[in-house]
Structures are given as structure tokens and as C-alpha cells.
C-alpha positions as CSV (number, residue, x, y, z in Angstrom):
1,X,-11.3,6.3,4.2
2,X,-8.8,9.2,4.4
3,X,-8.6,8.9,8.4
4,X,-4.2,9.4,7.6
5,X,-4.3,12.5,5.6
6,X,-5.2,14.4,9.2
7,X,-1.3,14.0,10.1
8,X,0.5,16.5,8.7
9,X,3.4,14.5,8.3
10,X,1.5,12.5,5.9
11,X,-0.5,14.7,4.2
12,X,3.3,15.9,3.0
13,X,4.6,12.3,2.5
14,X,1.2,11.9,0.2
15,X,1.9,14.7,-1.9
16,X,5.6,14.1,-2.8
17,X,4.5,10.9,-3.3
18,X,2.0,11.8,-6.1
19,X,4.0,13.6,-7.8
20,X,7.3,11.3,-7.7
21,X,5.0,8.8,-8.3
22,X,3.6,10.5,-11.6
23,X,7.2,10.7,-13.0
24,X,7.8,7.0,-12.3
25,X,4.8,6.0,-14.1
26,X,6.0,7.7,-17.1
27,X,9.4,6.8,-16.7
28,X,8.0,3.1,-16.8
29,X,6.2,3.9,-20.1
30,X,9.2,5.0,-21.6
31,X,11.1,2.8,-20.9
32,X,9.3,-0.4,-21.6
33,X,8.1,1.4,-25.2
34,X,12.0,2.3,-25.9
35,X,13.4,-1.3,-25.4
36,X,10.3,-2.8,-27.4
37,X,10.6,-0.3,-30.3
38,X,13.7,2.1,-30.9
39,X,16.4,-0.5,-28.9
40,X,14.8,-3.8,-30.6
41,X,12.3,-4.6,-32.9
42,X,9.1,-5.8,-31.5
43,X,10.8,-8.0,-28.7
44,X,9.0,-8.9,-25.9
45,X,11.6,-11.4,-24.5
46,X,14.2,-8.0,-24.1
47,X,11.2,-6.1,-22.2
48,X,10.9,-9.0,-19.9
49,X,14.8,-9.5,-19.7
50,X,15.0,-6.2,-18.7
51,X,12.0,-6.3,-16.4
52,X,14.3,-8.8,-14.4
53,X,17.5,-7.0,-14.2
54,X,15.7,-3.8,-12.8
55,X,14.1,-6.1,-10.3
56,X,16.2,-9.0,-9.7
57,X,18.4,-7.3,-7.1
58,X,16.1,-7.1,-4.3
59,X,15.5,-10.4,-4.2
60,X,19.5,-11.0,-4.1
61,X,20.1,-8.3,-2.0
62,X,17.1,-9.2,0.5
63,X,19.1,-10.1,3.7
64,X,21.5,-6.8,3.3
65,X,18.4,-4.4,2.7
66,X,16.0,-5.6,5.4
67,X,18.8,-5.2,7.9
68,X,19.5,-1.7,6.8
69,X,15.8,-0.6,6.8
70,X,15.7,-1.6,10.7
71,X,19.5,-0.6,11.3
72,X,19.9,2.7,10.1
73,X,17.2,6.3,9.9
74,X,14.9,5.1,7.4
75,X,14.0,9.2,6.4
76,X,17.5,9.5,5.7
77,X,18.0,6.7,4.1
78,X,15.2,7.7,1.5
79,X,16.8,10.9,1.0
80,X,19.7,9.2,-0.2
81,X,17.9,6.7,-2.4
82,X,15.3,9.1,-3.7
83,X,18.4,11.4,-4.6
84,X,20.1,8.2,-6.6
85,X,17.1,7.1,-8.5
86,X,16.9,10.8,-9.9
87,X,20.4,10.7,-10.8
88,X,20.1,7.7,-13.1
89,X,17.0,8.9,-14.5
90,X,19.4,12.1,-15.9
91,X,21.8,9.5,-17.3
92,X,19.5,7.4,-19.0
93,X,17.5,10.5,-20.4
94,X,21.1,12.4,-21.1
95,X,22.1,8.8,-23.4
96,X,18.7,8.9,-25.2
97,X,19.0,12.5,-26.5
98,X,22.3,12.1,-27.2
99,X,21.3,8.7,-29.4
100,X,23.7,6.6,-28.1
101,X,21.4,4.1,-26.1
102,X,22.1,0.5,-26.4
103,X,20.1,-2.5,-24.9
104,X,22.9,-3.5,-22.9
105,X,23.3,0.1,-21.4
106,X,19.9,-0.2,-21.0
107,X,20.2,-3.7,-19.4
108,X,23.0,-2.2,-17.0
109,X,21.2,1.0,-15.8
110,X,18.1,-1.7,-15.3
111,X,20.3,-3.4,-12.6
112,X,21.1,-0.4,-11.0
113,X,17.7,0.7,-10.8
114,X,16.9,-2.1,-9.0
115,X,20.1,-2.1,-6.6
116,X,18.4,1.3,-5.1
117,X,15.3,0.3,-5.0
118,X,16.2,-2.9,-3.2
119,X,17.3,-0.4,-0.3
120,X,14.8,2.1,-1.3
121,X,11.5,0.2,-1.1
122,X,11.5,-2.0,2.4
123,X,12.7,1.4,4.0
124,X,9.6,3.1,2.2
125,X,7.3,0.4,3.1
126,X,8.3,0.3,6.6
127,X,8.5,4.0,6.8
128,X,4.8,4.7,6.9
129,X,4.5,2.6,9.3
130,X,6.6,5.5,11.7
131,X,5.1,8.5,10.5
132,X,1.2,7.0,11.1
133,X,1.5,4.6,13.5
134,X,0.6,1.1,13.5
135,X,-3.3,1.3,14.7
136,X,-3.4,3.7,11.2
137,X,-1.4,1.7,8.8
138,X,-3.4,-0.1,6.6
139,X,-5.5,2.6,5.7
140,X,-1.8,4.5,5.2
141,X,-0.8,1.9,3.0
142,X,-3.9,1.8,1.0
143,X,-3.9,5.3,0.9
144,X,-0.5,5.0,-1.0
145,X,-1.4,2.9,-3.0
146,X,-4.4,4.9,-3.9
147,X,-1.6,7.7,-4.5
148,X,0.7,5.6,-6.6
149,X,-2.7,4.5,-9.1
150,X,-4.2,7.9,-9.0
151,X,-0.4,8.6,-10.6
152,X,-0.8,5.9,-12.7
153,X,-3.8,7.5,-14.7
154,X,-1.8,10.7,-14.9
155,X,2.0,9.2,-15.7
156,X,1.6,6.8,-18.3
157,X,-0.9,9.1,-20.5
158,X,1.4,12.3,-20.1
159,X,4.7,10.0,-21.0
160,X,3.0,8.4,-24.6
161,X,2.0,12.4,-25.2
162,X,5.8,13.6,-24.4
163,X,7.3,10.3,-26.5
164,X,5.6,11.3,-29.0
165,X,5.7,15.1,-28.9
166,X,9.1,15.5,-27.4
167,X,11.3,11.6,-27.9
168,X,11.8,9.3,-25.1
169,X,14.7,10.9,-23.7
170,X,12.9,14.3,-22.3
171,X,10.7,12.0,-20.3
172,X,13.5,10.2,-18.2
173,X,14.8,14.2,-17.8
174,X,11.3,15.3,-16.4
175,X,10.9,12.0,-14.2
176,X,14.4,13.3,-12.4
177,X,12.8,16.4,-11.5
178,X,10.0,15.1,-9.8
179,X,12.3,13.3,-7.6
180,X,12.5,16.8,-5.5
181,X,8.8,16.5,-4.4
182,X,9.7,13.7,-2.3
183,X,12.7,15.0,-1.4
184,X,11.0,18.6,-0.4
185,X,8.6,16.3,2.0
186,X,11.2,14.2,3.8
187,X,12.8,17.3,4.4
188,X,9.7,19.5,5.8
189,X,8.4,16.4,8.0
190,X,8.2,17.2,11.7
191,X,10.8,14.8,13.2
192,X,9.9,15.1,16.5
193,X,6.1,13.4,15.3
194,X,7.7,10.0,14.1
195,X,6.7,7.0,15.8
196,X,10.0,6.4,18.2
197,X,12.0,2.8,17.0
198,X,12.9,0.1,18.8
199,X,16.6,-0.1,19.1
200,X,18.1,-3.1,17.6
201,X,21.3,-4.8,18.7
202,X,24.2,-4.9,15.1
203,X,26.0,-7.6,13.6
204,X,25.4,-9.9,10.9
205,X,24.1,-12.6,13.1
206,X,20.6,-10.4,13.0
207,X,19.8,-10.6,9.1
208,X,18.3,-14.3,9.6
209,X,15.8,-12.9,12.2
210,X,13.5,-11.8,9.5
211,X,13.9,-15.3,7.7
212,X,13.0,-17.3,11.5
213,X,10.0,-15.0,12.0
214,X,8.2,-15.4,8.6
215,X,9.1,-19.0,9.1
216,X,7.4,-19.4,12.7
217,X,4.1,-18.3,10.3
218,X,1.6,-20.0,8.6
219,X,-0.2,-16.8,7.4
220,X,2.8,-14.8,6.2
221,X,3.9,-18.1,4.1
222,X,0.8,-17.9,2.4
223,X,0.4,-14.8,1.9
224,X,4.5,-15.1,0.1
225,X,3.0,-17.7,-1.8
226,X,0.4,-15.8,-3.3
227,X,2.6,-12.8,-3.6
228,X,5.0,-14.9,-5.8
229,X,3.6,-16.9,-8.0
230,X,1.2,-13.6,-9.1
231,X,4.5,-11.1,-8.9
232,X,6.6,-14.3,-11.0
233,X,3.8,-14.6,-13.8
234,X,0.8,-12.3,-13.1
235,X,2.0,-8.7,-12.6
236,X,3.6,-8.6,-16.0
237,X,1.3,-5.7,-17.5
238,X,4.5,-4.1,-19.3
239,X,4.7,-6.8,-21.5
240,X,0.9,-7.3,-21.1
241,X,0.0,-3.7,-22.5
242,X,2.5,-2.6,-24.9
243,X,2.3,-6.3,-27.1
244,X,-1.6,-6.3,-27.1
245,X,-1.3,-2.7,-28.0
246,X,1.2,-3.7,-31.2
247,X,-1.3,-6.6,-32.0
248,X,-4.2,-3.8,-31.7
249,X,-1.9,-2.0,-34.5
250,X,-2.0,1.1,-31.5
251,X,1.0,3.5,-31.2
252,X,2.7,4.6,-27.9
253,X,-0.8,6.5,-27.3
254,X,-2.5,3.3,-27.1
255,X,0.1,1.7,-24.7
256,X,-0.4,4.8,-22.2
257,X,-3.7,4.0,-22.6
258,X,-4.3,0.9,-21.3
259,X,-1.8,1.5,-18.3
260,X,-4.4,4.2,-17.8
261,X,-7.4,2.4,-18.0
262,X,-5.6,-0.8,-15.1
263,X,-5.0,2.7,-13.0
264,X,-9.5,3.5,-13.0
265,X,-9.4,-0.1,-12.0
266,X,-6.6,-0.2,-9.2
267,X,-7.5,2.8,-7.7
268,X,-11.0,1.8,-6.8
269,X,-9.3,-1.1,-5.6
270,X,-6.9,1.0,-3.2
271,X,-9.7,3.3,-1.8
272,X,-11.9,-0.2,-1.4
273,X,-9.2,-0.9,0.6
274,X,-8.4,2.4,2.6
275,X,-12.2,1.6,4.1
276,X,-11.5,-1.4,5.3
277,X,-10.7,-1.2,9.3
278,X,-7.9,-4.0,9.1
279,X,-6.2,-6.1,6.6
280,X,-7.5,-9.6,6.1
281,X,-6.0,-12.7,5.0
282,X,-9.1,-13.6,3.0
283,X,-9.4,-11.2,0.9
284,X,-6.1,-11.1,-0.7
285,X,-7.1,-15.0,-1.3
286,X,-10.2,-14.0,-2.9
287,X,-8.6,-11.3,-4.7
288,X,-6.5,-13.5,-6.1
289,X,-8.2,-15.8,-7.5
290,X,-10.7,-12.7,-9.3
291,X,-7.1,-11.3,-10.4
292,X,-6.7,-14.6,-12.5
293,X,-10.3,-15.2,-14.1
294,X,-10.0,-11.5,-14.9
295,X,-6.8,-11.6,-16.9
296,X,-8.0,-14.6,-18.9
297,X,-11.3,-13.0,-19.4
298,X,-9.2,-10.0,-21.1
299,X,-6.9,-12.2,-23.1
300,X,-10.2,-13.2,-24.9
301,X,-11.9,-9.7,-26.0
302,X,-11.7,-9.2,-29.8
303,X,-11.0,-5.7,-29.8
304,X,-8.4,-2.7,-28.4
305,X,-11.7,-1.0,-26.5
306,X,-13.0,-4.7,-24.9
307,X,-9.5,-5.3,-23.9
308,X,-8.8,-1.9,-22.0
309,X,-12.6,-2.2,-20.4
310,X,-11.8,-5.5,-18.8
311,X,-8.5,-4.2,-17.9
312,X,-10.2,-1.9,-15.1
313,X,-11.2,-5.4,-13.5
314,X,-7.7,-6.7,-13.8
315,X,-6.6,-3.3,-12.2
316,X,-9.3,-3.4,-9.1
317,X,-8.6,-7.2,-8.7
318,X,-4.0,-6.8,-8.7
319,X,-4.4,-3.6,-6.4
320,X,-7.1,-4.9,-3.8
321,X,-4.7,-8.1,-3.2
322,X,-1.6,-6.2,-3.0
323,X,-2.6,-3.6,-1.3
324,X,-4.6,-5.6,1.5
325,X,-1.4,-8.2,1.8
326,X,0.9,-5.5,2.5
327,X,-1.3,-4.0,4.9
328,X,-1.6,-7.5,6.6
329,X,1.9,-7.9,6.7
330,X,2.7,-4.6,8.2
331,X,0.0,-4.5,10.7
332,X,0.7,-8.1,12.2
333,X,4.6,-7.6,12.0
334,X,7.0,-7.1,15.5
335,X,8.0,-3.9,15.4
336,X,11.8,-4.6,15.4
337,X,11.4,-7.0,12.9
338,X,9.3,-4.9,10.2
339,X,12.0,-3.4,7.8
340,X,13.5,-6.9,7.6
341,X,10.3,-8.8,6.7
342,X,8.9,-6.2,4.5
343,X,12.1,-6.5,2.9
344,X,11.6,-10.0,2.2
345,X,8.3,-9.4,1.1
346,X,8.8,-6.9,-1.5
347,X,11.9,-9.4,-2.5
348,X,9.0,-11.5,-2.9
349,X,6.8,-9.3,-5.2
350,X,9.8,-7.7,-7.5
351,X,12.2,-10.3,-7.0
352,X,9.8,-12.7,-8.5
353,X,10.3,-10.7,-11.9
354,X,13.0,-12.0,-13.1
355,X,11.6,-15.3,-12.6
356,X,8.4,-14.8,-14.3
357,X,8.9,-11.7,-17.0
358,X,11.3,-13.6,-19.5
359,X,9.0,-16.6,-19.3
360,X,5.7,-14.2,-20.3
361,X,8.1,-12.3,-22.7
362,X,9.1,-15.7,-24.0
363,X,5.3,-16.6,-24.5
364,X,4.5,-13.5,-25.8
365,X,7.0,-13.6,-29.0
366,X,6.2,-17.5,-29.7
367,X,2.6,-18.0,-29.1
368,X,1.3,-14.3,-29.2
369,X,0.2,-11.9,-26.0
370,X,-2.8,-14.0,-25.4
371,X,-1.2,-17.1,-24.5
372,X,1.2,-15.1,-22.0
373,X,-2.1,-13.0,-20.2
374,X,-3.3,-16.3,-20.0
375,X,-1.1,-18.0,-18.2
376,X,-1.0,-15.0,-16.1
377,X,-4.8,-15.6,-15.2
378,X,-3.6,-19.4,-14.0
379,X,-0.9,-18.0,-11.6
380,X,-3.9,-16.3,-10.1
381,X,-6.1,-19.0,-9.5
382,X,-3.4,-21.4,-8.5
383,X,-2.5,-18.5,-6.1
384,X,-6.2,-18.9,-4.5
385,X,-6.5,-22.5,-4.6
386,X,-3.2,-22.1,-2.0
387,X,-4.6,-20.0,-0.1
388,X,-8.1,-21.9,0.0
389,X,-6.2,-25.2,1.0
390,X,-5.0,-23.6,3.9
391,X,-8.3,-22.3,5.1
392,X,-9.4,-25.6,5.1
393,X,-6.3,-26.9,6.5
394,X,-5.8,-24.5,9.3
395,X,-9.6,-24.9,10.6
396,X,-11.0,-21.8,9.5
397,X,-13.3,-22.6,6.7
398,X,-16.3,-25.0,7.8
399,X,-19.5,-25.2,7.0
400,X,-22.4,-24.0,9.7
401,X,-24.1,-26.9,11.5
402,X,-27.2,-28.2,9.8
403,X,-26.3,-26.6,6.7
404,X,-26.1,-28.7,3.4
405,X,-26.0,-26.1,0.6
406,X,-23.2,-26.6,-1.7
407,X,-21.7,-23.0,-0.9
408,X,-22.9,-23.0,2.9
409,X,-19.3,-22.4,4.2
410,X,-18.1,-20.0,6.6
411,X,-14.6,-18.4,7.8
412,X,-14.0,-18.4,11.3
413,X,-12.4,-14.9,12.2
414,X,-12.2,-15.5,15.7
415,X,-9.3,-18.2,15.3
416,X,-6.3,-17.2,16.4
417,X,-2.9,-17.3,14.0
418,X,0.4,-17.8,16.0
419,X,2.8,-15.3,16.2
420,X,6.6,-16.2,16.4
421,X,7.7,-13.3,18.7
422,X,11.3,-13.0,21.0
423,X,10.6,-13.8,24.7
424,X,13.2,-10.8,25.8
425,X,14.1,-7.9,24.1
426,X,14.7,-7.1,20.4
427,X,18.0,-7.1,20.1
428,X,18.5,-10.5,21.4
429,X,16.2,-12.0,19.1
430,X,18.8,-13.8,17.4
431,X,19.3,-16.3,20.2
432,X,16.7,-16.0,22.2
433,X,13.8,-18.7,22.7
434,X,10.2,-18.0,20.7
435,X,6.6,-18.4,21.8
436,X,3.4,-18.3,20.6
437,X,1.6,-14.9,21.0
438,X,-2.2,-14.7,18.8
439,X,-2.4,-11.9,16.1
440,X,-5.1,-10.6,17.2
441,X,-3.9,-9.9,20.9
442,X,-1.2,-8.1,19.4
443,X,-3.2,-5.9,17.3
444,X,-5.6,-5.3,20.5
445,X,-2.2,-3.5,22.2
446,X,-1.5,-1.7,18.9
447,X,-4.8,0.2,18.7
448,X,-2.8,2.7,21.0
449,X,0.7,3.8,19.9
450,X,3.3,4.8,22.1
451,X,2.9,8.1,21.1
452,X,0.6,9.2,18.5
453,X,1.2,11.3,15.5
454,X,0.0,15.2,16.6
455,X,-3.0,16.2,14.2
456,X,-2.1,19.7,12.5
């Protein structure tokens, strides 16, 4: 299960992590508690709105960001978004103490939020892929995502206790600093351990590599699918969590609270998935569809305590699909071509926000937070029944010869999925012929990096 924490170089990315992670989790409290409360009164639709400026860009800037996560040092170019991030978090902490906040300074600093982290997350995704190697990446990733919900039990609690102790704006102040964790580990990694990079030809001409390879494959455009439509109108536990706390009549406390109690869930779901030897399609289609029956499951409990119980299941459900799609993606990605497609797939997951948030928000304010978790739930299941279709379509679910019980099916494993891969070298990609390669061949030559991280 923790098979990555024996590189250093990790065991120092999952520290800064933590604790950056902490402060983000707070930060997010804050924030979503401010706009609800002090900049409007009680609307959801402006938590959604500005759920979908801070998250709109990377799906606009998707092309420009994949390209720079494969183009330029991805370590450096973390130090420079991890640096930026912190910055606004001063400026939008410095406007709250000095009480002159607005929604549309809000909405503003929202967008660029989420013009960094359209550079900052594919390069993060697609850096933990270089300090671990490929034949340990999914248990990296789940690992991280262990680390982000471990943070998630700590952040949003501590935030609710400093809004209410301290104000709002102290908690944007204390996020900054714990953007120098990170920092601290970027900087103390041994460079020399990183896996070496493929060198990629330059030019615009390359950016639509990432868009031809996720084409050339079935898998990955199901496993978008699902990633959208539960990013667009399932992953909306902002809006979620703070309006079922105001119908609960609960204060900030109770908000932080039930981000708490999704973390219990989520990280049992990430360490589920950090024993796991690979990522499988299956599961994130299964996950899915639990995601969904969950969520509508909670949007029928009649009190604040039944709510935040079931919300564990929503938690373990969201973070087992995540978590086990991005690790699929990673692990059965070229090389050259992984900053550019996990760019396109975290446009996917946070660029699906801005379609789906002001929707939920919308549904929130007119027919209460029930109807909107609902409808949540139903992205979920619509997600699986995608998924399920192309099981059946593609061969792999049949039932077992001689077998007539109604649930007597099976999932053929063995089945190869086509691979879209360049028949020369990387950096001719662009105009180069394709051919079919199985997935599981390629992980087979990926069991052995190049050159494995040292163990300290």
C-alpha cells in the first residue's frame, strides 16, 4: 500500500503535499462560506458561478497547458505556480481584513485561480509520474490522493474554527504560508533521481497530438465521459455541504463538518486504491455508478447526523473513481504524450464546473439542496450505464458458457484495448503514421523503468 513512500523524493513530495494541501482545504471552506454568507445572502447560484470561474480556465486553456507540461521542466514549473497560487491567497486574505471584498473581486481572483492552476495541475499530475516511475504510479497517485483527503479531514475543520475564531480573511493569510511546504520539497528533491523525459520536437503544430491520441481510444473516451458528466453535475459538494448545512440550521462549524466526514469516506477510498496493483477500467465504472445511488441515498436522510453518515459513502465512492481513472490514464499513457493528455483530462474534471456548478446552484436556490444532490446521484448512474454499454459493446462483458443466472456475467481482462501510438519518434508525432499497440504489452515493458528512483 505505501510501496512509493520508500523514495525519498517522494516521501518529500508527500509531505509538502499534506500540508499545502491542508491550507487548500481550508482555503476552499472559506471561501465557498464567504460568497454564500458575508458577499451574498444565502446564494447558491453565486457559489456555483464562482465555482466556474475558478475552474473554467483549464478547460479553455487545455491545448496551451498540456503543451507546456511536456515542453518545459515540470519541477520548475511548479515552483512558479505554487509561488503564484500563494500570492493570490495574500491578496484575497489582505481584501477580506481590510473589508473591502466584493463578489465580483471575488469572481475575478476566482478566474485567476484557475488560470494557475490550469498550468499548475497537468504539470503536477504528470509530475509524479517522473519522480516514481511509471511501474509505481498508480499506487503514487493514490497515495496522493490519500494525502490530499487525509488534508481534507484536517483543512476544512481547522478553517470553520479560524472563521469563526479569527474572520475569513486570516484563513486565506495562513493558506499562503503553507504554500512553502511544497515549495521547501521541490527544492530539496534529488534532481539527478527523476525519471529522464522524452525530448519533444516545439511548435504549435504539436498541441493536437494530445487531442489525436485520446481520440485513437476507446477506453480513455470513456473514461472522459464518466469524468465529465460526474465533474459537470456530481462533484459539486461546495454547494452540496454548505446549503444542506443552512437547511440543517448549522453554522460554518457544521459546513467544515461535513467536508470532514466525505474526507473518512474518500480516504478509505484512496488507500483502497493505493492496494490495488494496477488501475482498472472497471472499477471506475462501478464506482460510478455507487457514487450516484449514494448521493441520492444522502439527499433523502431527515437529519444533519444521517446526512454526514452517508456522506462517508459518497466520499469512498467520488475518491475510488477518481482516483483509479487517473491512475488508468497515467499508467496506460505514451510517455511523450502524458502532460498533454493529463491536461485534457483534468480539463475534463474541473473544466466541467462551470458547466455543471451554476446548474446545481440554480437547483439548489429554486427547488431546495435535495433536488440538486439528486440530480447529482443521476449523473452518476448515467455515467455507469456509459461505461456498461461499452463493456458490452467492446466484447468484454459475456456471460460464462452454460450459465443462465440473471447476474452470471463476466469481464474478460485478457482483451486487449488499442493503443494509438507514433510509429517513429516523439517528436514527429505530429505527422507521423499510427498503429495499434495493446495496453497491456505496453505496461509489460513499463514494469522496468529506464532508470529507477534510488531508495534512501
Amino acid at each position: 500500500m505505501f510501496r512509493s513512500l520508500g523514495l525519498f523524493n517522494y516521501r518529500l513530495w508527500f509531505l509538502g503535499a499534506l500540508i499545502s494541501n491542508v491550507g487548500a482545504w481550508m482555503q476552499a471552506t472559506a471561501q465557498d462560506w464567504v460568497v454564500l454568507t458575508e458577499l451574498t445572502d444565502h446564494d447558491a447560484t453565486a457559489v456555483g458561478i464562482t465555482m466556474a470561474c475558478q475552474f473554467g480556465p483549464p478547460l479553455v486553456l487545455v491545448s496551451l497547458t498540456g503543451w507546456a507540461a511536456d515542453r518545459f521542466d515540470r519541477r520548475k514549473m511548479l515552483m512558479v505556480t505554487q509561488s503564484l497560487l500563494g500570492v493570490l491567497s495574500v491578496v484575497i486574505g489582505v481584501l477580506l481584513l481590510l473589508d473591502v471584498l466584493t463578489l465580483p473581486m471575488m469572481l475575478a481572483l476566482a478566474v485567476a485561480f484557475g488560470v494557475v492552476n490550469a498550468f499548475d495541475s497537468p504539470a503536477r499530475q504528470a509530475f509524479v509520474t517522473d519522480i516514481v516511475g511509471r511501474s509505481h504510479a498508480s499506487n503514487a497517485v493514490a497515495l496522493n490522493s490519500a494525502s490530499f483527503n487525509m488534508a481534507r479531514l484536517i483543512g476544512p475543520a481547522v478553517g470553520s474554527l479560524l472563521l469563526i475564531a479569527l474572520g475569513s480573511g486570516w484563513v486565506f493569510v495562513v493558506n499562503a504560508l503553507t504554500f512553502l511546504a511544497m515549495l521547501t520539497a521541490l527544492l530539496a528533491m534529488h534532481r539527478d533521481e527523476l525519471q529522464p523525459r522524452a525530448k519533444k520536437g516545439s511548435g504549435t503544430g504539436r498541441l493536437a497530438d494530445g487531442f489525436r491520441y485520446v481520440r485513437g481510444r476507446a477506453d480513455l473516451l470513456v473514461t472522459f465521459a464518466i469524468a465529465f458528466l460526474v465533474g459537470a453535475f456530481g462533484l459539486n459538494f461546495p454547494i452540496y455541504a454548505s446549503t444542506m448545512a443552512v437547511e440543517f440550521g448549522r453554522d460554518a462549524d457544521g459546513y467544515g463538518l461535513l467536508s470532514s466526514t466525505l474526507a473518512v469516506g474518500s480516504l478509505a477510498g484512496a488507500l483502497m486504491a493505493a492496494r490495488r496493483d494496477r488501475a482498472r477500467l472497471r472499477v471506475v465504472i462501478a464506482a460510478a455508478g455507487a457514487f450516484g445511488i449514494a448521493l441520492i441515498v444522502s439527499a433523502m436522510m431527515p437529519s444533519y447526523l444521517s446526512y454526514a453518515a452517508v456522506c462517508v459513502l459518497v466520499g469512498f465512492a467520488s475518491v475510488t473513481m477518481l482516483t483509479t481513472a487517473n491512475g488508468f490514464v497515467q499508467t496506460t499513457t505514451d510517455p511523450a504524450l502524458r502532460g498533454r493528455v493529463m491536461a485534457l483530462y483534468m480539463a475534463v474534471i474541473m473544466g466541467s464546473t462551470p458547466v455543471g456548478a451554476p446548474v446545481i446552484g440554480f437547483l439548489a436556490d429554486a427547488w431546495g439542496p435535495r433536488a440538486a444532490i439528486v440530480a447529482g446521484g443521476v449523473s452518476g448512474i448515467a455515467s455507469a450505464v456509459i461505461g456498461g454499454i461499452w463493456l458490452v459493446a467492446s466484447g468484454r462483458l459475456h456471460r460464462p458458457d452454460g450459465d443462465t443466472g440473471f447476474l452470471a456475467f463476466t469481464i474478460d481482462e485478457t482483451r486487449p484495448i488499442t493503443v494509438v501510438t507514433p510509429t517513429v519518434a516523439p517528436e514527429e508525432f505530429s505527422d507521423a503514421g499510427a498503429q495499434t499497440t495493446p495496453i497491456r504489452a505496453m505496461l509489460d515493458e513499463d514494469d522496468e523503468d529506464p532508470a529507477p528512483p534510488r531508495r534512501r
